[in-house]
ZALUMLUM-535161 format. One line per 8 residues: number of its first residue (from 1); for each residue x, y, z of C-alpha. Coordinates in steps of 0.05 Angstrom, whole numbers, plus 32768, in hexadecimal, padded with zeros to 4 digits. Each point is the difference from the previous one (the first is absolute). Example, Ala and Ser with C-alpha at 12.3 -4.5 7.8 and 13.67 -1.06 7.14 Angstrom:
# ZALUMLUM-535161
1	80F6/7FA6/809C; 801B/8045/7FF3
***
This chain:
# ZALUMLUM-535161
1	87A8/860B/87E4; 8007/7FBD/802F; 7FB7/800D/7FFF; 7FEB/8004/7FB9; 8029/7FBF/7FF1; 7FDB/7FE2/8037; 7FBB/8010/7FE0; 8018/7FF2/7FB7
9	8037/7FD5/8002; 8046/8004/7FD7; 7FE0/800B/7FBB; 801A/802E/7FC9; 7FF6/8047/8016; 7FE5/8013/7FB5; 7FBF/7FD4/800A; 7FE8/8018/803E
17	7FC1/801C/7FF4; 7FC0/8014/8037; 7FF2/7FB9/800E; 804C/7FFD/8026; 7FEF/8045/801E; 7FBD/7FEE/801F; 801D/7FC2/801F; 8035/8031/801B
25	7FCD/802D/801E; 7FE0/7FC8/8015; 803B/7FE1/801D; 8005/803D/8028; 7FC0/800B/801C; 7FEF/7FB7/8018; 804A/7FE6/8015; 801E/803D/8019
33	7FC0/8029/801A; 8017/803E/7FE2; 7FD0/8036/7FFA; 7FE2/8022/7FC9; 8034/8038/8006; 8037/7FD0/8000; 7FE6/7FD1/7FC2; 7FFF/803F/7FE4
41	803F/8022/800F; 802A/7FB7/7FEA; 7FDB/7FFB/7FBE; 8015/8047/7FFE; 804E/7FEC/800A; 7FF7/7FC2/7FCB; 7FDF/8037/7FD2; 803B/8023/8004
49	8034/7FC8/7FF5; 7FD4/7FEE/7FB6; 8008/8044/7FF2; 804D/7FFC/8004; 8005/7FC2/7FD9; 7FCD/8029/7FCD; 8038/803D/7FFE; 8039/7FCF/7FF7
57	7FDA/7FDE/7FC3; 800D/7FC7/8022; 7FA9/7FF8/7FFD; 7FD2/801E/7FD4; 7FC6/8013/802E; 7FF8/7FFE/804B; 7FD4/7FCA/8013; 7FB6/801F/801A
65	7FF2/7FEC/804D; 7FB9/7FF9/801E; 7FE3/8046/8023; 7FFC/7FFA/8049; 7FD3/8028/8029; 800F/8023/803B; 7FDC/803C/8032; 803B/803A/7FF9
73	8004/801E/8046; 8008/8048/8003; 8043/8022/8006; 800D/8005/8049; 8008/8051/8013; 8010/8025/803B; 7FC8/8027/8022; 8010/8053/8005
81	7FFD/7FFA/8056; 803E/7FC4/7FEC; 8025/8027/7FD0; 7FF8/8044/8032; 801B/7FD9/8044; 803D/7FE3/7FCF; 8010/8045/7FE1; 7FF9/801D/8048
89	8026/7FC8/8027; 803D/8010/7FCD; 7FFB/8049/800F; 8006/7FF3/8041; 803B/7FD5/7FFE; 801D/8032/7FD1; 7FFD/803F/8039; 8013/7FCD/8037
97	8044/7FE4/7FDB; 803C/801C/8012; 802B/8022/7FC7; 7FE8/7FF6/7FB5; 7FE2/7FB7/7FF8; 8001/7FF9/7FB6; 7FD5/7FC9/8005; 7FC2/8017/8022
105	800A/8041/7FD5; 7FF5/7FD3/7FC6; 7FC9/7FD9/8015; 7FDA/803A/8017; 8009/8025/7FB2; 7FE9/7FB6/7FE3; 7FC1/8002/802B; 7FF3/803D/7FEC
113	800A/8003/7FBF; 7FD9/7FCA/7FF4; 7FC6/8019/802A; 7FF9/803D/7FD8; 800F/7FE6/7FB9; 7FFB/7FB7/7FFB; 8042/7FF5/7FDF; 8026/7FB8/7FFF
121	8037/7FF8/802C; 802E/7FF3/7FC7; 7FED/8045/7FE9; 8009/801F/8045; 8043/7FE3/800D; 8018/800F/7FB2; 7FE4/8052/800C; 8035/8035/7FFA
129	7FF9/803F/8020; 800A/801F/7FC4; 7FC1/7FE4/7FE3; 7FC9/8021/8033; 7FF5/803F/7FF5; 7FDE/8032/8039; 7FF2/8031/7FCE; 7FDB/7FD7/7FCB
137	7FE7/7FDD/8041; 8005/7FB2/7FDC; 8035/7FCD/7FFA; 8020/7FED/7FC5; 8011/7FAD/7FF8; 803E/7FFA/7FCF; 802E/7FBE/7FF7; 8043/7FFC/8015
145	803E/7FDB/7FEE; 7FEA/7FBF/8034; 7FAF/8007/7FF6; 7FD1/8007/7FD8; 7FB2/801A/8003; 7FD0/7FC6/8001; 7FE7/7FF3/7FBE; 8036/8026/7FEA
153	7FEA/8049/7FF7; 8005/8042/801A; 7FB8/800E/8024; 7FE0/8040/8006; 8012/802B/8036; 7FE6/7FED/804A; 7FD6/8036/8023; 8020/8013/8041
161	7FBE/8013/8031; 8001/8030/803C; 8016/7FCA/803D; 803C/7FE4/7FCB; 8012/8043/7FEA; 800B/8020/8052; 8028/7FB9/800D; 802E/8007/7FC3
169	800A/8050/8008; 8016/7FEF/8047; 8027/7FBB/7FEB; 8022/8025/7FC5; 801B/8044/8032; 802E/7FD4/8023; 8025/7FD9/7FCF; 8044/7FFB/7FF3
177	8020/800E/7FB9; 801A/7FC1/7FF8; 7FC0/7FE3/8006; 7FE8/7FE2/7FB9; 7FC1/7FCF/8011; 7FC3/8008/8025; 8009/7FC6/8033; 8055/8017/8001
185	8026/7FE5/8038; 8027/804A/7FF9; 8036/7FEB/7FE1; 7FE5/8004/7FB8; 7FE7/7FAA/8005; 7FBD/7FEF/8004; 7FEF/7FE9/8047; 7FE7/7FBF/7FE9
193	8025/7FD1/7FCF; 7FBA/7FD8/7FF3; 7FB3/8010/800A; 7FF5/7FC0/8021; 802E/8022/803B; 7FD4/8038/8002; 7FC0/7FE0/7FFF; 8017/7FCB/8034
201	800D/8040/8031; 7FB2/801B/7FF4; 7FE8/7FBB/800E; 8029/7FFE/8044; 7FE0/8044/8013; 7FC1/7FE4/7FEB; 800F/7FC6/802E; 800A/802A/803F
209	7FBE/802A/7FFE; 7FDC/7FB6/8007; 7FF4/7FEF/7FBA; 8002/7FB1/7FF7; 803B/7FE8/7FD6; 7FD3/7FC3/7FDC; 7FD4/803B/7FE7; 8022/8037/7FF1
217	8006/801D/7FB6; 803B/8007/7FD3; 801F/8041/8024; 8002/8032/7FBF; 7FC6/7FDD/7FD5; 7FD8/7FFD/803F; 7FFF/8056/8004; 7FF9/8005/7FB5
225	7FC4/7FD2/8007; 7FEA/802D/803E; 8007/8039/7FDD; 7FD9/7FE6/7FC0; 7FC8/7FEF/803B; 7FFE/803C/801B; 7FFA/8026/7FB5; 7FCC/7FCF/7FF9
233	7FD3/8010/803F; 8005/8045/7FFE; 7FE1/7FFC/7FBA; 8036/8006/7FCF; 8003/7FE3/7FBE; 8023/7FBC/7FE9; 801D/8023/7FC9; 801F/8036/802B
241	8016/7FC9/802C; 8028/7FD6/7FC5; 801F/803F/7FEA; 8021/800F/804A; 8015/7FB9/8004; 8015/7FFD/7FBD; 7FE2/7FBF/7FEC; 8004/7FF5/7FB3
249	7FBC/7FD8/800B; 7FC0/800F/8021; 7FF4/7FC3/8026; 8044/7FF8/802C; 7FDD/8041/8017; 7FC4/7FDE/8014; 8029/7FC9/8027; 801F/8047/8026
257	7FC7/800F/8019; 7FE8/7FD4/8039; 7FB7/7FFB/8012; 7FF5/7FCA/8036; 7FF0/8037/8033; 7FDA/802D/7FD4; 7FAE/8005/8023; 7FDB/7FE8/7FD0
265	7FC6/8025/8025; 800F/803E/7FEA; 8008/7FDF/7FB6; 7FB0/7FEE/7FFA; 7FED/803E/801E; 800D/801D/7FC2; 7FCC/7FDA/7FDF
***
């Protein structure tokens, strides 16, 4: 805000018009050296603040702001050797602790589950037992009282594959009855009170098998975008690949799937 004033001055907040915004861009890009992603993301924010004023009648229209061009980097992913030594290292810790480490036993389902499925870590932490079934082999995603599915509305069933369905078959045996959620602490509570806690601890494990902090991707987005990669590679359809992630459009899949490492070679041999 400091900085729109700045670019425009105090003048009534009905006349602005893309004149004021392109000196604000402006303003940004020679005084403050901001990059394209950054021009970007604050006209973004102002954006938003015109279209408060324009939902409080307090303006008629939003003002229009000038398009700024910027490279989109690929969404950063975790390789299948990364995902493996995390999944394994947890394992380990998991035989090695002493007593029942709820903790570990959690992280261990999350990295699983998301291995084998690509589900958000919302949706992992929000599962119920109730809602995967061994028999029908899939997973059912349903709100509760404190959540809600993202864009609100019950998805299809998730397919539960071989490797998922031997870890859940085992996971499930030795559960207690008061146990209500996927990632329980045993007591009938869900082990973590936010996803943020449970991404932080996949990020630490990716930490300790020598991945560098600076470069690592979001924890949970990073395996859905590996395991929209891997779909990918192995020659499976973007369609197919929307419809496990559950993307209501077609080109958040495409930013999934990450293709900085993909041989080209092999890609003009076809030809």
């Amino acid at each position: 805000a400091n900085r729109m004033l700045e670019a425009i001055g105090d003048i009534e907040v009905g006349s602005i018009n893309l004149s004021h915004t392109d000196k604000f861009a402006n303003l940004l890009k020679t005084k403050y050296n901001s990059s394209p992603e950054t021009q970007r993301s604050q006209c973004k924010e102002a954006k938003a603040f015109f279209g408060f004023l324009v939902e409080r009648e307090i303006l008629d229209k939003k003002p229009r702001f000038p398009k700024i061009f910027c490279t989109k980097k690929e969404m950063r992913t975790y390789t299948e050797e990364q995902l493996f030594l995390i999944r394994q290292r947890i394992n380990f810790m998991v035989q090695r602790s002493k007593g029942s480490n709820v903790f570990l036993r959690a992280q261990l389902r999350v990295i699983t589950m998301a291995m084998h499925t690509g589900m958000r870590g919302g949706e992992i932490r929000n599962l119920l037992i109730n809602n995967i079934s061994i028999e029908k082999r899939c997973i059912y995603l349903r709100d509760n009282e404190n959540w809600r599915i993202k864009g609100r509305r019950e998805d299809k069933p998730i397919p539960i594959n071989d490797a998922l369905l031997e870890f859940l078959v085992l996971d499930l045996r030795h559960r207690s009855p008061s146990e209500v959620w996927y990632l329980d602490n045993g007591k009938g509570r869900k082990t973590y009170s936010y996803a943020c806690d449970m991404a932080k601890a996949i990020r630490a494990h990716g930490i300790a098998i020598g991945m560098s902090p600076a470069e690592m991707p979001k924890p949970i987005h990073g395996i859905r975008s590996c395991v929209a990669t891997m779909m990918s590679e192995k020659g499976r359809d973007i369609v197919s690949i929307q419809k496990l992630l559950r993307h209501k459009d077609i080109n958040t899949t495409r930013n999934y799937i990450n293709t900085e490492k993909r041989d080209l070679k092999s890609s003009v041999d076809v030809l």
